[in-house]
PDB file of N, CA, C and O in Angstrom:
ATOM      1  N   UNK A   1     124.597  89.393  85.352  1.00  0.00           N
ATOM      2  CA  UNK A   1     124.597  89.444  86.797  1.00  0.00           C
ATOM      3  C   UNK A   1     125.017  88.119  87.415  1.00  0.00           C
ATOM      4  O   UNK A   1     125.719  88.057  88.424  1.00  0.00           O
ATOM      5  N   UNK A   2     124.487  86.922  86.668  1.00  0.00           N
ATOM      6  CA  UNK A   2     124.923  85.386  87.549  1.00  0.00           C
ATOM      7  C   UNK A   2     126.859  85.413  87.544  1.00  0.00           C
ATOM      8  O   UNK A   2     127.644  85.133  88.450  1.00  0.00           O
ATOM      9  N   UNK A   3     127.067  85.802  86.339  1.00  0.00           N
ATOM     10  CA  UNK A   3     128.525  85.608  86.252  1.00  0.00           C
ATOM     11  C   UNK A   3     129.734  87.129  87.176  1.00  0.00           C
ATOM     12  O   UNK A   3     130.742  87.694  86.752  1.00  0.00           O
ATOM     13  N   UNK A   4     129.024  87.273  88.396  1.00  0.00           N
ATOM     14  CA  UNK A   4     129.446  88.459  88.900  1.00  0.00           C
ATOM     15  C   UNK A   4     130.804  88.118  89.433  1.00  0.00           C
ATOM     16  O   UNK A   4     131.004  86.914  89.594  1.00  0.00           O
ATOM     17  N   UNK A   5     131.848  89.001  89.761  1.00  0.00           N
ATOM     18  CA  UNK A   5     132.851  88.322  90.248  1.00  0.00           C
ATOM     19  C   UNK A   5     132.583  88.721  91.450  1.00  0.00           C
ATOM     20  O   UNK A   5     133.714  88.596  91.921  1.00  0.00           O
ATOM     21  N   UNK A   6     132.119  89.004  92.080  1.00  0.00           N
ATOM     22  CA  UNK A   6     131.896  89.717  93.930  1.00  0.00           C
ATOM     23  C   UNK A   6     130.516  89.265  94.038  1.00  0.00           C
ATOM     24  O   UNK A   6     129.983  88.833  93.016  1.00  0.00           O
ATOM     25  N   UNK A   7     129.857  89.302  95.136  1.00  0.00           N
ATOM     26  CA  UNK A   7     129.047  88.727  95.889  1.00  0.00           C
ATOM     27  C   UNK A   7     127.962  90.239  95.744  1.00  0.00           C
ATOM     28  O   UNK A   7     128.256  91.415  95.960  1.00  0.00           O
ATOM     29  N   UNK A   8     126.681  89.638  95.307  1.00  0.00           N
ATOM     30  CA  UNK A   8     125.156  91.004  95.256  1.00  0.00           C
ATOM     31  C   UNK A   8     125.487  91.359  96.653  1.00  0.00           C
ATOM     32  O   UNK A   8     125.473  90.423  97.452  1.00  0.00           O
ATOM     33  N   UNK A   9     125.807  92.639  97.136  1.00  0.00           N
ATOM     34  CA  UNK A   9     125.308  93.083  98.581  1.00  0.00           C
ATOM     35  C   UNK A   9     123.727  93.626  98.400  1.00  0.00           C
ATOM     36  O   UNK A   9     123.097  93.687  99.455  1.00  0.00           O
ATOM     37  N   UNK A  10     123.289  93.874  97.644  1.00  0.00           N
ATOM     38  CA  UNK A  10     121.731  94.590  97.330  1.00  0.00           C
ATOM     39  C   UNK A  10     121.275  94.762  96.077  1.00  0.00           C
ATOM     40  O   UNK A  10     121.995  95.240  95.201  1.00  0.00           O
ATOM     41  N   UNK A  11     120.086  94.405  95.876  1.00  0.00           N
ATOM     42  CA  UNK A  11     118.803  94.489  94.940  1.00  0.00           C
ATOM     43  C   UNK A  11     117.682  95.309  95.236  1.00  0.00           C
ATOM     44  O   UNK A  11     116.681  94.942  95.852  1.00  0.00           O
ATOM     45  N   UNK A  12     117.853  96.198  94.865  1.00  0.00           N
ATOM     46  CA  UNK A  12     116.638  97.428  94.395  1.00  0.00           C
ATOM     47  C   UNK A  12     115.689  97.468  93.370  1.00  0.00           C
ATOM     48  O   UNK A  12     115.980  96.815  92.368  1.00  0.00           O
ATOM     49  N   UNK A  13     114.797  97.975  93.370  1.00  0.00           N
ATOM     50  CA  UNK A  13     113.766  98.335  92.432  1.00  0.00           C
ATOM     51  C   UNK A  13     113.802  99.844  92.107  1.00  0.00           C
ATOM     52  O   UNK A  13     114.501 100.057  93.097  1.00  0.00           O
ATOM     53  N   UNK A  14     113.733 100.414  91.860  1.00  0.00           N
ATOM     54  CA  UNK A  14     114.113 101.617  91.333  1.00  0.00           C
ATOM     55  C   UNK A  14     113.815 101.935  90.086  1.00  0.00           C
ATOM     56  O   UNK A  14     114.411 101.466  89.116  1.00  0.00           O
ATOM     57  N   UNK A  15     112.623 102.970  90.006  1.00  0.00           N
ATOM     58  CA  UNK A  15     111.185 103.362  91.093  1.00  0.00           C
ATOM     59  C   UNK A  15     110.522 102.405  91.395  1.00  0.00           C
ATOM     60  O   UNK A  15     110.532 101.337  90.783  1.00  0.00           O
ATOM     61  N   UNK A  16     109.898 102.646  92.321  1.00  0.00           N
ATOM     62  CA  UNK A  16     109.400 102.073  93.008  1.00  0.00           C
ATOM     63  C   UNK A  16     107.891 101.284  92.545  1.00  0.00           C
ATOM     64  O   UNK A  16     106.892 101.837  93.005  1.00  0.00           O
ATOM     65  N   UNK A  17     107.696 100.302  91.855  1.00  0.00           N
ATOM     66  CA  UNK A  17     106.284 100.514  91.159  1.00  0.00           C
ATOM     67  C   UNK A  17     105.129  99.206  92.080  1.00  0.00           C
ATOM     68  O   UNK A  17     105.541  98.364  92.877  1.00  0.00           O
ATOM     69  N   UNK A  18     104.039  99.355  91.758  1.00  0.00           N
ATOM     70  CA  UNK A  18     103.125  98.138  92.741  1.00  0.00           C
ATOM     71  C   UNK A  18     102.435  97.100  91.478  1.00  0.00           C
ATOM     72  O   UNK A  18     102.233  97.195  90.267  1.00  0.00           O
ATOM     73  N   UNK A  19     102.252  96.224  92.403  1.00  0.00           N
ATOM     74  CA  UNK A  19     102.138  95.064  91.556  1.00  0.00           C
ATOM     75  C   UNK A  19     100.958  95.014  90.821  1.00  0.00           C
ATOM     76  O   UNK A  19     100.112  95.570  91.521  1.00  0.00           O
ATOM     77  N   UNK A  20     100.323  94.541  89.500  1.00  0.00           N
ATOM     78  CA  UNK A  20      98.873  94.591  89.207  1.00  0.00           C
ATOM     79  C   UNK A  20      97.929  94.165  90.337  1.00  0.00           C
ATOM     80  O   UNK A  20      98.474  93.564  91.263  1.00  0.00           O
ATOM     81  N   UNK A  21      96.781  94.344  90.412  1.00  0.00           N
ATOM     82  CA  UNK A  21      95.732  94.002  91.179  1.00  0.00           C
ATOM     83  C   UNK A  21      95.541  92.308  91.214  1.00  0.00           C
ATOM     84  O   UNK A  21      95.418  91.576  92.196  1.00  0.00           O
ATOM     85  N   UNK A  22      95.564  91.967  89.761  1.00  0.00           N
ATOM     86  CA  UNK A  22      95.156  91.068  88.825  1.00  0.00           C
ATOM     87  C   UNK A  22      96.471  89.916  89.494  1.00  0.00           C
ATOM     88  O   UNK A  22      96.133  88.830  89.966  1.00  0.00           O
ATOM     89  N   UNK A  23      97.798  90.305  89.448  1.00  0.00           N
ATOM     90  CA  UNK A  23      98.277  89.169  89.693  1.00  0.00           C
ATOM     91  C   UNK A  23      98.401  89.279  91.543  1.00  0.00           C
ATOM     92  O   UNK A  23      98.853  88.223  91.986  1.00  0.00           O
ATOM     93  N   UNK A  24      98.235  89.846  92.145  1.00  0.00           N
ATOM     94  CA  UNK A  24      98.074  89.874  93.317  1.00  0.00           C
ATOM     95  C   UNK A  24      97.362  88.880  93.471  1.00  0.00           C
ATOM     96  O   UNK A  24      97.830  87.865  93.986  1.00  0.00           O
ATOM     97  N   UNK A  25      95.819  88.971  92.976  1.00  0.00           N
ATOM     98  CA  UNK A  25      94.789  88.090  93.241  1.00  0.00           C
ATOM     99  C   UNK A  25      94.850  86.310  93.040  1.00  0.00           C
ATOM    100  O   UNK A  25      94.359  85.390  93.694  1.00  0.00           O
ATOM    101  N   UNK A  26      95.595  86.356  91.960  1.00  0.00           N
ATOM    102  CA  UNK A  26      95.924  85.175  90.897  1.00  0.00           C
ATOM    103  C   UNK A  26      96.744  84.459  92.278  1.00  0.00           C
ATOM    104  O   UNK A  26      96.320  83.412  92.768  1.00  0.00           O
ATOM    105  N   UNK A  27      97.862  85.112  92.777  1.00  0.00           N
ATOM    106  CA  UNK A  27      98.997  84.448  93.844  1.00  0.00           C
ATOM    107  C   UNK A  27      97.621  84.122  94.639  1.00  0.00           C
ATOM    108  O   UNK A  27      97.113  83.004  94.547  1.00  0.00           O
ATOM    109  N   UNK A  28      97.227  84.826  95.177  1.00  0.00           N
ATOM    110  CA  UNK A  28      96.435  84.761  96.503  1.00  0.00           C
ATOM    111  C   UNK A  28      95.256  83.629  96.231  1.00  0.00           C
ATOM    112  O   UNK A  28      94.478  83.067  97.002  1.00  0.00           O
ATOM    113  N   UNK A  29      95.412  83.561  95.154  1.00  0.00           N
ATOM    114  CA  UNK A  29      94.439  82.463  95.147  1.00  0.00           C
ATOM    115  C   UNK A  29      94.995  81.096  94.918  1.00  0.00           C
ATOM    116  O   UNK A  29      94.236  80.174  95.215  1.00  0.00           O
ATOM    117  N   UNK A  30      96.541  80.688  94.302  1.00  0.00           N
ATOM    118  CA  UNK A  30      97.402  79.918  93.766  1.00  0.00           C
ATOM    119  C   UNK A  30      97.270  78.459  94.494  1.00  0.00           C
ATOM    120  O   UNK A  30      97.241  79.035  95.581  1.00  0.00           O
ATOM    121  N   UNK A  31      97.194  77.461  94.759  1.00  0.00           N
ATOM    122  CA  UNK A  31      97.206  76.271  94.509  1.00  0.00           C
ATOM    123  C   UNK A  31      98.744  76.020  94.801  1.00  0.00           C
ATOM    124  O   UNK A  31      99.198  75.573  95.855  1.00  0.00           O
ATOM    125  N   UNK A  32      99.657  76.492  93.367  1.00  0.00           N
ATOM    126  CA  UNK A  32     100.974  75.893  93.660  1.00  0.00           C
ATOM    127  C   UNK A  32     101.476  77.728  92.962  1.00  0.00           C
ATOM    128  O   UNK A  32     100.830  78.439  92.192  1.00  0.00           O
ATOM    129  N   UNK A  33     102.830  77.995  93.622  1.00  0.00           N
ATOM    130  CA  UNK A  33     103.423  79.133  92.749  1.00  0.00           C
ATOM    131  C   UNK A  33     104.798  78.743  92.531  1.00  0.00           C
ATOM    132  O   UNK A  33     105.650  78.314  93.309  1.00  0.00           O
ATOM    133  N   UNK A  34     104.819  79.050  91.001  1.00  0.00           N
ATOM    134  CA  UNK A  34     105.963  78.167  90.830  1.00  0.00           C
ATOM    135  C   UNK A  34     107.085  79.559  89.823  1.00  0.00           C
ATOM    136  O   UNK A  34     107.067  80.076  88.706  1.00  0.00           O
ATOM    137  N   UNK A  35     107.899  79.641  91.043  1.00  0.00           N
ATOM    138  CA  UNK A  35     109.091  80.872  90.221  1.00  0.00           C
ATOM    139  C   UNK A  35     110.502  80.473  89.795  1.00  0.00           C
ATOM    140  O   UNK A  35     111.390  80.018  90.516  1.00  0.00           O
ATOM    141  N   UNK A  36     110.544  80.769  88.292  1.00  0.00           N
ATOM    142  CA  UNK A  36     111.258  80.378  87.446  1.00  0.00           C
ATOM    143  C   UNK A  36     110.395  79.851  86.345  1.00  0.00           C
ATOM    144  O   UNK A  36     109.217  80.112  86.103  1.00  0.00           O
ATOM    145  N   UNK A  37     111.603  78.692  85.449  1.00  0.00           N
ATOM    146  CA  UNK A  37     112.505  78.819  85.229  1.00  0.00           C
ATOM    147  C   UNK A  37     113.624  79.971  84.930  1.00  0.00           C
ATOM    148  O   UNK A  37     113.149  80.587  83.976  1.00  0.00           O
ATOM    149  N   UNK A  38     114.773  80.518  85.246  1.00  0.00           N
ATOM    150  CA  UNK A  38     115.380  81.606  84.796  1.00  0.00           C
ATOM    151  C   UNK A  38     116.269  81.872  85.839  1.00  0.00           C
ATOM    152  O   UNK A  38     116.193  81.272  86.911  1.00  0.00           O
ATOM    153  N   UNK A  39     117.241  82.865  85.566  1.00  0.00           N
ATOM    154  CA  UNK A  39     118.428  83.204  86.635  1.00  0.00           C
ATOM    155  C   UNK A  39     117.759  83.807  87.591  1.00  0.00           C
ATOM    156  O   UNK A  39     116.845  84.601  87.369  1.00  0.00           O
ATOM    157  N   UNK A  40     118.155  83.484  88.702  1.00  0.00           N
ATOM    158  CA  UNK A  40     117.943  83.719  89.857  1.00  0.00           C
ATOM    159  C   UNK A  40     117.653  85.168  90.146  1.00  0.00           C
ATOM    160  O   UNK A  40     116.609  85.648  90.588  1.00  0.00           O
ATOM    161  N   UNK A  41     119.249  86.031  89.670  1.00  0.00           N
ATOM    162  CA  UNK A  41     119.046  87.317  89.548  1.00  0.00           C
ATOM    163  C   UNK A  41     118.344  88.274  89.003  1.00  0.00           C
ATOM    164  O   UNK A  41     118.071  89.352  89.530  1.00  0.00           O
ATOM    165  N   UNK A  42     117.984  87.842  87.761  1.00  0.00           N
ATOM    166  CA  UNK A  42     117.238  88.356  86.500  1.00  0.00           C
ATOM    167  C   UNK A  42     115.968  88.150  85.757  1.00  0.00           C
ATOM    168  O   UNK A  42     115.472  88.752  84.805  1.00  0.00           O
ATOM    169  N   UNK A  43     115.542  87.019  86.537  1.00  0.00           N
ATOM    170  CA  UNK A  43     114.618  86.279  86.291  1.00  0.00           C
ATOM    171  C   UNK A  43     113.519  85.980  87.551  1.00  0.00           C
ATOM    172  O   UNK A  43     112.293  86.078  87.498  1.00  0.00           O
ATOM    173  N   UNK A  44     114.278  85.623  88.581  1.00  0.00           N
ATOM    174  CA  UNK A  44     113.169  84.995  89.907  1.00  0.00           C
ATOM    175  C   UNK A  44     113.011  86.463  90.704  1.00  0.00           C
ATOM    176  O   UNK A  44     112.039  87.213  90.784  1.00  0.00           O
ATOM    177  N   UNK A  45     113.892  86.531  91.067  1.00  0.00           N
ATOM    178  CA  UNK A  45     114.100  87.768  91.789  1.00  0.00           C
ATOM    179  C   UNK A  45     113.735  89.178  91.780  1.00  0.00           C
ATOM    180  O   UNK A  45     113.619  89.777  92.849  1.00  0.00           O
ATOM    181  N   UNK A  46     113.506  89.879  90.428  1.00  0.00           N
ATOM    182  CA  UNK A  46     112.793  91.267  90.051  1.00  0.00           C
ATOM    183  C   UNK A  46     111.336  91.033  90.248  1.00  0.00           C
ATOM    184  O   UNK A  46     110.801  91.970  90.839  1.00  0.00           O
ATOM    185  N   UNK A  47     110.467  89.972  89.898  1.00  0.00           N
ATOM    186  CA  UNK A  47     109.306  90.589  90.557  1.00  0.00           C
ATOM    187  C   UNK A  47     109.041  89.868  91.908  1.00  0.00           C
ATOM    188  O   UNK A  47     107.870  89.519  92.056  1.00  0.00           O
ATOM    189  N   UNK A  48     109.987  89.546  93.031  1.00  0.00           N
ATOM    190  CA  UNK A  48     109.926  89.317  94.328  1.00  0.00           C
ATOM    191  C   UNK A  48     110.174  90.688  94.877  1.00  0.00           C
ATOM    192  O   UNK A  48     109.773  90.950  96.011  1.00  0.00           O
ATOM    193  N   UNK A  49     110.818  91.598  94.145  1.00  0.00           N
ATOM    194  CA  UNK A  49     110.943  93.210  94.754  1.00  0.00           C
ATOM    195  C   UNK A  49     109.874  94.409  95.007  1.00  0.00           C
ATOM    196  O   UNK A  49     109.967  95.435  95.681  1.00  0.00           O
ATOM    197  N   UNK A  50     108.562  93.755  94.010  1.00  0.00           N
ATOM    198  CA  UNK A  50     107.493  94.206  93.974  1.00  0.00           C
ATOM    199  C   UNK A  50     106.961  93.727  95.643  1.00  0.00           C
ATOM    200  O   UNK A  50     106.797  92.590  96.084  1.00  0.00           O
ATOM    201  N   UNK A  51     106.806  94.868  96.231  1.00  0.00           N
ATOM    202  CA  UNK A  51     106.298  94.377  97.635  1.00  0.00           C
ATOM    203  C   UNK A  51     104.968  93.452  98.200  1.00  0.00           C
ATOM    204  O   UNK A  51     104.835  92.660  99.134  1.00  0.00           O
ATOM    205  N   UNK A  52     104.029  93.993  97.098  1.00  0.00           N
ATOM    206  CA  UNK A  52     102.852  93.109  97.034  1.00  0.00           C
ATOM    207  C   UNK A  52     102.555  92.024  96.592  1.00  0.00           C
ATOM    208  O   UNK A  52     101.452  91.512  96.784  1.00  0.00           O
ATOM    209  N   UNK A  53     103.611  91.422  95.839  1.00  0.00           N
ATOM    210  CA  UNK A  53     103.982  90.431  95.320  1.00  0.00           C
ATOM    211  C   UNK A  53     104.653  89.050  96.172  1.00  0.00           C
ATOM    212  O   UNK A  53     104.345  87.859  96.132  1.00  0.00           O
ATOM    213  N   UNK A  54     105.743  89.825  96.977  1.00  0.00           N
ATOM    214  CA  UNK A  54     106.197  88.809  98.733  1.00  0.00           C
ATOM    215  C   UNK A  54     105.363  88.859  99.539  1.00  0.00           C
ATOM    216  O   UNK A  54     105.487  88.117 100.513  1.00  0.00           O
ATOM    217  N   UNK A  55     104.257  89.698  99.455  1.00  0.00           N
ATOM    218  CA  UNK A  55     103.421  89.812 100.720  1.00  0.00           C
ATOM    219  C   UNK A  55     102.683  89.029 100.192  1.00  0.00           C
ATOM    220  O   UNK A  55     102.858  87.930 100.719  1.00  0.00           O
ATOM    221  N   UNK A  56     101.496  88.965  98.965  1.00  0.00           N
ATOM    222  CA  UNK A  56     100.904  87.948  98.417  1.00  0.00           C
ATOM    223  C   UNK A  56     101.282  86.589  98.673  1.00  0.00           C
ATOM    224  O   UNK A  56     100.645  85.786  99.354  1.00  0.00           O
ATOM    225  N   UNK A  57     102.338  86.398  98.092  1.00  0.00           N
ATOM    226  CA  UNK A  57     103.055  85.096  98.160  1.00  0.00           C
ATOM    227  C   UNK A  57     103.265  84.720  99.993  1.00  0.00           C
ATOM    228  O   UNK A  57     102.730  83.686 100.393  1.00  0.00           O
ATOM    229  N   UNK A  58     103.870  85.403 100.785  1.00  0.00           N
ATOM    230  CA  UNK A  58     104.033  84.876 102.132  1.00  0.00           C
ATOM    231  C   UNK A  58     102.264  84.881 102.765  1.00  0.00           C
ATOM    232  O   UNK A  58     102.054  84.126 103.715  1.00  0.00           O
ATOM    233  N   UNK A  59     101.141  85.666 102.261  1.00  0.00           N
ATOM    234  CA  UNK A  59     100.119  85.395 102.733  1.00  0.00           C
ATOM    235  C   UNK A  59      99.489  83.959 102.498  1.00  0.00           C
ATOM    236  O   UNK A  59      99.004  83.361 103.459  1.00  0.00           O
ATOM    237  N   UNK A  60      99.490  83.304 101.015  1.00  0.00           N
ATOM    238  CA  UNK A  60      99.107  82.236 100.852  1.00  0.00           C
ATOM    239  C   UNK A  60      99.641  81.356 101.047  1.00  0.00           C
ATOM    240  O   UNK A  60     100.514  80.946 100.282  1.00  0.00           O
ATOM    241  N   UNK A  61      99.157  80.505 102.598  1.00  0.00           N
ATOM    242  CA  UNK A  61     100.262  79.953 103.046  1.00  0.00           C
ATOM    243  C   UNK A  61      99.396  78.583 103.021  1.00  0.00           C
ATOM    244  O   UNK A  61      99.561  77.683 103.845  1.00  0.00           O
ATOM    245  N   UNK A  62      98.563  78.548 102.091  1.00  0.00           N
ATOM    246  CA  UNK A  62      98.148  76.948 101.642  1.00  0.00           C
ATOM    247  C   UNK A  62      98.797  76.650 100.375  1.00  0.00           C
ATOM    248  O   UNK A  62      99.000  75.465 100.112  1.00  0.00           O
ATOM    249  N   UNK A  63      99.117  77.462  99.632  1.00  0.00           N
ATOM    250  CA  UNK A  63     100.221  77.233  98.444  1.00  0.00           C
ATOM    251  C   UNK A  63     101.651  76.560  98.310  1.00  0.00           C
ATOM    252  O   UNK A  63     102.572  76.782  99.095  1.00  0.00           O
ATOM    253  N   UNK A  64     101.707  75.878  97.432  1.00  0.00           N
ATOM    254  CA  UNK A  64     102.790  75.425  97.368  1.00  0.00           C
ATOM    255  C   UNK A  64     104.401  76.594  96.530  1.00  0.00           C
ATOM    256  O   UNK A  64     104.516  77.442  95.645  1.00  0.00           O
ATOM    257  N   UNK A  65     105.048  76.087  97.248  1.00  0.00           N
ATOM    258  CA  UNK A  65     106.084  77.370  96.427  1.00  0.00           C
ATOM    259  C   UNK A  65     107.089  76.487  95.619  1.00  0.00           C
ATOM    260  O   UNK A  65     107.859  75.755  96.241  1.00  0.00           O
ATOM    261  N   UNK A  66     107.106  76.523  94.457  1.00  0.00           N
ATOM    262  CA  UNK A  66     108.117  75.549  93.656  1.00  0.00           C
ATOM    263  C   UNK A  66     109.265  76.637  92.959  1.00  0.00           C
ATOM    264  O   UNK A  66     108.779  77.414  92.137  1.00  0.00           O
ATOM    265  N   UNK A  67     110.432  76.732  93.165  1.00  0.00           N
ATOM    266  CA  UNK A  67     111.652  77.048  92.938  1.00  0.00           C
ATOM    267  C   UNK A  67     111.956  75.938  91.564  1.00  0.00           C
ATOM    268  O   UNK A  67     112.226  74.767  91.830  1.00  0.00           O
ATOM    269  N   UNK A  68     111.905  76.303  90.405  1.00  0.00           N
ATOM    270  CA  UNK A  68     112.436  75.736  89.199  1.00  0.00           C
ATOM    271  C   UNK A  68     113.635  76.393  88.626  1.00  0.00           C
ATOM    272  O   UNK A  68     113.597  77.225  87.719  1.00  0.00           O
ATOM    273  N   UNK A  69     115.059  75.818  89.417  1.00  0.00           N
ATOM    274  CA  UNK A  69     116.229  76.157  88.562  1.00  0.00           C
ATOM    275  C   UNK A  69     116.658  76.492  87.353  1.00  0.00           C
ATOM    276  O   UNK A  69     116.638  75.422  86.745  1.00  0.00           O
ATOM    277  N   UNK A  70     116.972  77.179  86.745  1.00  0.00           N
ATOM    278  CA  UNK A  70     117.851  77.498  85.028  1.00  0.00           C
ATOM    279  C   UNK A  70     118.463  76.134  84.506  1.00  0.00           C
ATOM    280  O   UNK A  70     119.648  75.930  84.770  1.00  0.00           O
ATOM    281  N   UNK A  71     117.762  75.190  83.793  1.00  0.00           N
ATOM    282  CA  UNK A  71     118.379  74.241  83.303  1.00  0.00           C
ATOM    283  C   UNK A  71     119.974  74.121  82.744  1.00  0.00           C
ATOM    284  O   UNK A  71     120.720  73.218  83.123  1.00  0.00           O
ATOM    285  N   UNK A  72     120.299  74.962  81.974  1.00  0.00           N
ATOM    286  CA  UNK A  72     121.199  75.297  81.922  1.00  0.00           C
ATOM    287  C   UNK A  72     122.443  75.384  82.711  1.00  0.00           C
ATOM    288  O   UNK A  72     123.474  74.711  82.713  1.00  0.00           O
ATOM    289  N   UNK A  73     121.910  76.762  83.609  1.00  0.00           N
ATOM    290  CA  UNK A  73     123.552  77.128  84.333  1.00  0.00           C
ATOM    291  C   UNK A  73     123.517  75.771  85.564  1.00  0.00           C
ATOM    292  O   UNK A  73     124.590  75.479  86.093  1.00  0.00           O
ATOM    293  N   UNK A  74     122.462  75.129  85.892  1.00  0.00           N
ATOM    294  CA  UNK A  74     122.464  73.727  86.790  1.00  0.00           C
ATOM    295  C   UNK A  74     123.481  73.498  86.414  1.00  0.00           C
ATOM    296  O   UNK A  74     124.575  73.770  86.909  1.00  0.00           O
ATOM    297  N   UNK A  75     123.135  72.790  85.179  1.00  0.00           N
ATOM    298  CA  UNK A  75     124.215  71.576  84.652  1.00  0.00           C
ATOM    299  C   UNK A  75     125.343  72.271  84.248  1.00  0.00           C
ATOM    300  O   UNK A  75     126.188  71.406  84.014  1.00  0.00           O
ATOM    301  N   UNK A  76     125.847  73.448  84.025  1.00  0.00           N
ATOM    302  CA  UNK A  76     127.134  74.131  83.918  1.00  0.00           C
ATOM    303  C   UNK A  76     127.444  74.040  85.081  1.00  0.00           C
ATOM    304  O   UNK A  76     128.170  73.047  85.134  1.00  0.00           O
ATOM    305  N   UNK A  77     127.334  74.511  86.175  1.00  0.00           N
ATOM    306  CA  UNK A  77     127.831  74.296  87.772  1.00  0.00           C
ATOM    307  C   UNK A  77     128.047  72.973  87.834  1.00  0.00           C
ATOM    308  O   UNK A  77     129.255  72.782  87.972  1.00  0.00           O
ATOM    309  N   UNK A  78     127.188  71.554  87.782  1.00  0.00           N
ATOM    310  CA  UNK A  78     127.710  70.530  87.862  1.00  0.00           C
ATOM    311  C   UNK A  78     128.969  70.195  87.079  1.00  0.00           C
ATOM    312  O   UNK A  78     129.867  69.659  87.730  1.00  0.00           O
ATOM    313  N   UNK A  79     129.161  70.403  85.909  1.00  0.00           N
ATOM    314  CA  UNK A  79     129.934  70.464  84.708  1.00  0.00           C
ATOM    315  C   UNK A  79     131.699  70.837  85.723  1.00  0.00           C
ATOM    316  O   UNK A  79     132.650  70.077  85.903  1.00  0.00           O
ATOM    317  N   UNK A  80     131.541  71.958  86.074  1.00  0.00           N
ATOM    318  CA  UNK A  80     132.885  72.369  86.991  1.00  0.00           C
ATOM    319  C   UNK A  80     133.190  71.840  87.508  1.00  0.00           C
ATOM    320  O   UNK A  80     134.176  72.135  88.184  1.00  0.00           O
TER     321      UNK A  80
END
């Protein structure tokens, strides 16, 4: 998916499933939430589709949110 030649117009979940109880709670209680390391597409992004999961996350708004890039394709993009 990172190496797409056209631009994602949309990301689905399909079916539709809900998030454990368990990590609901875990976010909601989080300190720092930190998503990644991994492709963006394939990695950060599938369980942000879980709805209870963005809602969790946008509720705890004493948390820190840390975005940890793909080491890798970083330094390949710099590389170009």
């Amino acid at each position: 998916m990172d190496e797409m030649e056209q631009d994602l117009q949309r990301l689905d979940l399909e079916p539709v499933v809900p998030a454990t109880k368990e990590a609901v709670d875990a976010i909601l209680q989080a300190d720092c939430i930190v998503l990644g390391p991994g492709s963006f597409l394939t990695s950060i992004m599938p369980p942000l589709l879980l709805a209870e999961l963005s809602q969790a996350i946008n509720s705890n708004t004493k948390a820190k949110v840390v975005f940890v890039e793909n080491y890798h394709q970083s330094m390949a993009r710099q590389e170009e």
